[in-house]
C-alpha positions as CSV (number, residue, x, y, z in Angstrom):
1,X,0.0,0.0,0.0
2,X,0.8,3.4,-1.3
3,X,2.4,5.4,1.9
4,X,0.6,8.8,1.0
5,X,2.0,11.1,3.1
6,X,6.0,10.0,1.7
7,X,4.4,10.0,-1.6
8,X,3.4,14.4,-0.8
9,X,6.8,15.1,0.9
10,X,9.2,13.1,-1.1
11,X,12.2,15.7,-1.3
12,X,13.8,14.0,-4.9
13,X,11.8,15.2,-8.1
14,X,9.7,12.3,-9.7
15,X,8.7,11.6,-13.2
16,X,5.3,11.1,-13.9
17,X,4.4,9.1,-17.0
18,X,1.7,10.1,-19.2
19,X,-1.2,7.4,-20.1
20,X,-3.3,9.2,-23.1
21,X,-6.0,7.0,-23.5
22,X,-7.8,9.5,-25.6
23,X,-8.6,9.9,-29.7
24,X,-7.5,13.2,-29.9
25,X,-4.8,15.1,-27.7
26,X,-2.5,16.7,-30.0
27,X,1.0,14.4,-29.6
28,X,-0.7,11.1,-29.0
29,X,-3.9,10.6,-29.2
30,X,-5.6,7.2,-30.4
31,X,-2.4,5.3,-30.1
32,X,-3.7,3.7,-26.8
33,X,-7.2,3.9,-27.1
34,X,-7.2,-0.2,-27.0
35,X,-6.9,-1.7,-23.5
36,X,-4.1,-3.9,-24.0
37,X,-2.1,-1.4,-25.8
38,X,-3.0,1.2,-22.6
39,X,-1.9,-1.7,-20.1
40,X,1.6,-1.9,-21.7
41,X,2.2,1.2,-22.7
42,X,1.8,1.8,-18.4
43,X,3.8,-1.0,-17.7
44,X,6.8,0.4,-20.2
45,X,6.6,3.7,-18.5
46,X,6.6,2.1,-15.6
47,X,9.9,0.1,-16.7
48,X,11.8,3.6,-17.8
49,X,11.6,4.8,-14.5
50,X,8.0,6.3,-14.2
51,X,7.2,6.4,-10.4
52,X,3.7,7.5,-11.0
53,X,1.5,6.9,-14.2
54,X,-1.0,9.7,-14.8
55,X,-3.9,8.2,-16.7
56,X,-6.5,10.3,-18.7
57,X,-9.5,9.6,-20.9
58,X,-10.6,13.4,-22.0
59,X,-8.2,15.7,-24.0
60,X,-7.7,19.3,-23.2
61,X,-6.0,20.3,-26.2
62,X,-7.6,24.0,-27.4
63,X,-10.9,22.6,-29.2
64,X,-11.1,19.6,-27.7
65,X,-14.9,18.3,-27.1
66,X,-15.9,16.3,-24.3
67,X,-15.9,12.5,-24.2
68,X,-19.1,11.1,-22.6
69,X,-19.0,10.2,-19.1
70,X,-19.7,6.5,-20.0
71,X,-16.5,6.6,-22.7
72,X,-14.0,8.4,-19.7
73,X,-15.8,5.5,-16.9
74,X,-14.8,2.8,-19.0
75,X,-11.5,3.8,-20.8
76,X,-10.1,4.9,-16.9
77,X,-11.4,1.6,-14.9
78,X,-10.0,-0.4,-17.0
79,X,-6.0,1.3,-17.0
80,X,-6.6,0.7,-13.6
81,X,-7.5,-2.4,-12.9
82,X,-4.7,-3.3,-15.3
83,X,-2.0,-1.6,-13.7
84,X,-2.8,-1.2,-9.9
85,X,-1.9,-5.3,-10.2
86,X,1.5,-4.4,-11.8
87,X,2.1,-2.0,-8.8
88,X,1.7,1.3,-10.2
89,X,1.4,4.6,-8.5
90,X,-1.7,5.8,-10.7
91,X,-2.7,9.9,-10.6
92,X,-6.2,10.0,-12.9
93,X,-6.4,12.6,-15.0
94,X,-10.1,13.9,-14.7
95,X,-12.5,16.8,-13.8
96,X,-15.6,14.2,-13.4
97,X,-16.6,13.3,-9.6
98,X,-17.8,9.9,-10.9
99,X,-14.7,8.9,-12.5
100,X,-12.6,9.8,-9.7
101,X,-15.0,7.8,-7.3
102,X,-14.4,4.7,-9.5
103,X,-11.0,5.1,-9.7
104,X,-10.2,5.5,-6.0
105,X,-12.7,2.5,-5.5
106,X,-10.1,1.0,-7.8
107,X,-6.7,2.1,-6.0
108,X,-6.0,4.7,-7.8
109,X,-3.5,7.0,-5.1
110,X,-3.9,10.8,-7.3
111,X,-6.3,12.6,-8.5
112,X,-5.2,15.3,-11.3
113,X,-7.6,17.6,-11.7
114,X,-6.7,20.2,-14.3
115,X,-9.7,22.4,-13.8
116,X,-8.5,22.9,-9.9
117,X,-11.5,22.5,-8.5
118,X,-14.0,24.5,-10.5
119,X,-15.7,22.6,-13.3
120,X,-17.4,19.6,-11.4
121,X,-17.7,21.0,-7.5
122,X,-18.8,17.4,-6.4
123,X,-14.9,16.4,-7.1
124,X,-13.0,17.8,-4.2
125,X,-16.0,16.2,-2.1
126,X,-15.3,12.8,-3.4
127,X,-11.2,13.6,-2.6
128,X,-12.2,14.6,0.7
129,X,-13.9,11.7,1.3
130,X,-11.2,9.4,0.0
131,X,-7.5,8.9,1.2
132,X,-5.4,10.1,-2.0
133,X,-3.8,13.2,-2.8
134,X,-5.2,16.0,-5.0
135,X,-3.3,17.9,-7.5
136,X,-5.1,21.4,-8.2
137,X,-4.1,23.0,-11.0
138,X,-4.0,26.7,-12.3
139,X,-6.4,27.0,-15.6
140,X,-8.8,29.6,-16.2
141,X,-11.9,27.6,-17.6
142,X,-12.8,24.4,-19.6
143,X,-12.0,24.9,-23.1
144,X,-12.4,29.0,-22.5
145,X,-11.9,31.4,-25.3
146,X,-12.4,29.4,-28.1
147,X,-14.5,32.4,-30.1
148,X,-10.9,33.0,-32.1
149,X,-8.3,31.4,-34.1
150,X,-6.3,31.4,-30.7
151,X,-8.3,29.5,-28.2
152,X,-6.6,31.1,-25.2
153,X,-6.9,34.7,-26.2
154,X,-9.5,36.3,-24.0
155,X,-8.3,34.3,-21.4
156,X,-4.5,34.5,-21.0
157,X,-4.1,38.4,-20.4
158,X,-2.4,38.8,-17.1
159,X,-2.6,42.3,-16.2
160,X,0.0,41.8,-12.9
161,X,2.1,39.9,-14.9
162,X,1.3,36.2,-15.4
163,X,3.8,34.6,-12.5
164,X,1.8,37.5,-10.1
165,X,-1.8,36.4,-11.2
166,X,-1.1,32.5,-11.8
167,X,-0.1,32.2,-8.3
168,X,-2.9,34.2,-7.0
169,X,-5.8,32.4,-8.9
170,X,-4.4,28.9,-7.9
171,X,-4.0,29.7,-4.1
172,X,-7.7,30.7,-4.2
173,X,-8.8,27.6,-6.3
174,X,-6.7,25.6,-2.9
175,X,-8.9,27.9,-0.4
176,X,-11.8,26.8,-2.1
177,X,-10.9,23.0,-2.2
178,X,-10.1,23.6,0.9
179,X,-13.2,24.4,2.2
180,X,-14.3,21.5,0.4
181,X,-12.6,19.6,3.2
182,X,-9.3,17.9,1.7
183,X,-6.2,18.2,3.8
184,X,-3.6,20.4,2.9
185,X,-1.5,17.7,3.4
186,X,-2.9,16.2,0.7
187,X,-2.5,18.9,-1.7
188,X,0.1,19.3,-4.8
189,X,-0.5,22.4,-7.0
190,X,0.5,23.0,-10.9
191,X,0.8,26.1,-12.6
192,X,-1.4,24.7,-15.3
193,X,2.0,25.2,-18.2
194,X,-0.3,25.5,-21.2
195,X,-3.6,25.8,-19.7
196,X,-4.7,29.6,-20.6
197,X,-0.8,30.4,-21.3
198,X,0.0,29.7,-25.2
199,X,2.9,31.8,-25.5
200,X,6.4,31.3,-24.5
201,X,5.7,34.6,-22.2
202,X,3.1,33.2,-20.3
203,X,5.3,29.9,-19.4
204,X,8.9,30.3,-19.5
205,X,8.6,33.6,-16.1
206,X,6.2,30.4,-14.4
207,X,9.4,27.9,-14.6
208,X,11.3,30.2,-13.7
209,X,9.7,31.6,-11.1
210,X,9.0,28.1,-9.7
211,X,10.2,28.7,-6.2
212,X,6.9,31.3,-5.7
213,X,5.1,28.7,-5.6
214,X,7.6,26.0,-3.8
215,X,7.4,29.0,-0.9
216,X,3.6,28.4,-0.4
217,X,4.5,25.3,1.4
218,X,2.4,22.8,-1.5
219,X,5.0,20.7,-4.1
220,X,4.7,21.9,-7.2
221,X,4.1,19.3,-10.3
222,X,5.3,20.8,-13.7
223,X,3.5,19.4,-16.7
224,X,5.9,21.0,-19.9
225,X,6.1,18.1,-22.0
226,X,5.4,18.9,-25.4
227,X,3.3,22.2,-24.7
228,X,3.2,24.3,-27.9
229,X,5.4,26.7,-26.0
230,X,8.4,24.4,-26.9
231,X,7.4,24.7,-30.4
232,X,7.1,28.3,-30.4
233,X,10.8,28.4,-28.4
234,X,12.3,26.1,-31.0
235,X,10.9,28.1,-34.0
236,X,11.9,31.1,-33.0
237,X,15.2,29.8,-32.4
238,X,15.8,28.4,-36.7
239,X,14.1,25.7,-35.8
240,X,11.3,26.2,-38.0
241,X,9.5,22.7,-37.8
242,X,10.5,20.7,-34.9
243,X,10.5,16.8,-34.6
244,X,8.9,15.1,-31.9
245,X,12.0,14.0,-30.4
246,X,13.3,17.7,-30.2
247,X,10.3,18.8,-28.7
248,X,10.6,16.2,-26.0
249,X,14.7,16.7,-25.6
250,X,13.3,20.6,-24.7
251,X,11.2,18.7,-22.7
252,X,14.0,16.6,-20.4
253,X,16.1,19.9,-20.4
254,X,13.2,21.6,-18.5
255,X,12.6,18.5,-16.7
256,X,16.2,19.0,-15.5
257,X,16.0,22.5,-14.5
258,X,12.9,22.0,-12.3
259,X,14.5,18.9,-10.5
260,X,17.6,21.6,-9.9
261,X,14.6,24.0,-8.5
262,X,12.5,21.6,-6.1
263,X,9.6,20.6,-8.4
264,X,7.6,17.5,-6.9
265,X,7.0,15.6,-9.9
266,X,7.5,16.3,-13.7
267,X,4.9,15.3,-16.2
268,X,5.7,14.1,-19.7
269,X,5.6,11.5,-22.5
270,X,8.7,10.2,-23.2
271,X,9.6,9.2,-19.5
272,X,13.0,7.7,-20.6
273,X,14.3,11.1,-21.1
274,X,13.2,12.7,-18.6
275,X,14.1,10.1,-15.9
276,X,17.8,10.8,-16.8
277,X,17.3,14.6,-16.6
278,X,15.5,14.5,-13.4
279,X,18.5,12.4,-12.1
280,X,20.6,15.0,-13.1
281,X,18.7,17.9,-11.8
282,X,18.2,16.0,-8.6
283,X,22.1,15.8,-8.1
284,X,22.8,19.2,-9.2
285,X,20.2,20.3,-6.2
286,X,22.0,18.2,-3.5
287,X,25.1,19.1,-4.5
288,X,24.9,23.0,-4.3
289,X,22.8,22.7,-0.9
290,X,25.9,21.6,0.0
């Protein structure tokens, strides 16, 4: 059994793997969509040095529409009731109440909950209710803004400055699952990298300003991989049309720097990569608190 508490405080960055089991998020969607194929995929992650698979059935990629809440049930029982045998550490990726009722009831440890708290307020009730920890993260609305060609534009102008106002809006979204009754030692908090940010000036002053939110006493889990800010960084860098494997070497380079700076956990696809970054950044940080 899962020791939850070592799990929240564990002082070396982890690597979190992620499970897409989804038709349409923008670097892998529909290649595990069939159970077996979700099952190993897990259990490979799990073999690169994953120590905590983050499972999701809904994408929430700019225009992205819903799956049903039948579709998300079945797709997220069955990752895990596949890999909680194999002895994962599985965070569900979710804003439904249901589905993170049936995957608790299921052994699931983590409940990811990009919407921090706000789109289904029956969610932190069912956390509160269960022993697991919560991860709240910063985004400003499901799917928000998507009158335009840019899906974030009414919603990423951050008029104190977007380290300022992202840290603000996510310690309130804690208050309020807070008062939902969860533990703030259950809590881990997320900038939301991506979420309401599409430009490399809404996400590049949030990693490096990553110890504002270390100082609120919550570990901080960075999800960077493959965000189109890495795109945008690599194009305007000559690097007009980058591969996926660039994207994801920007990716373990970041993972590095936030192991150096005290992140919690680092979410991303290509876990290989990253697990030798984190290393890496994990030395580099006991070595200069020397």
């Amino acid at each position: 059994m899962t020791d939850l508490q070592t799990l929240h405080d564990v002082q070396n960055t982890m690597v979190m793997g992620v499970l897409n089991i989804t038709e349409d998020s923008f670097s892998d969607g529909g290649l595990w969509l069939d159970p077996d194929k979700a099952a190993q995929h897990g259990r490979d992650m799990m073999d690169a040095g994953a120590d905590i698979i983050d499972i999701g059935a809904e994408s929430t990629r700019p225009g992205a529409k819903r799956v049903s809440e039948e579709d998300e049930l079945k797709r997220i029982t069955g990752a895990v009731a596949a890999l909680i045998p194999a002895g994962a550490i599985l965070s569900i990726d979710t804003t439904r109440a249901s589905v993170a009722a049936a995957a608790l009831e299921g052994g699931a440890q983590i409940i990811n909950d990009v919407s921090g708290g706000t789109l289904d307020h029956d969610l932190p009730h069912v956390v509160a209710d269960h022993d697991c920890l919560y991860i709240v993260q910063h985004w400003r609305g499901w799917l928000a803004g998507s009158k335009g060609a840019n899906p974030d534009q009414d919603t990423s102008v951050y008029k104190n400055g977007v380290l300022a106002d992202v840290h603000d809006e996510l310690m309130r979204q804690v208050d309020g699952v807070l008062a939902a009754g969860i533990k703030p030692e259950r809590i881990i908090i997320d900038p939301g990298l991506g979420f309401s940010k599409p430009g490399i000036e809404h996400n590049l002053p949030l990693l490096a300003g990553l110890e504002t939110f270390r100082a609120t006493g919550y570990p901080v889990l960075i999800g960077q991989s493959r965000k189109r800010f890495i795109s945008a960084l690599l194009a305007d860098n000559g690097i007009a049309e980058p591969t996926m494997d660039q994207r994801d070497d920007v990716t373990a380079a970041l993972s590095a720097l936030s192991a150096e700076h005290g992140a919690w956990a680092v979410r991303v696809h290509d876990v290989a990569k990253s697990r030798a970054a984190v290393i890496a950044g994990n030395l580099w940080r006991k070595y200069s608190e020397r």
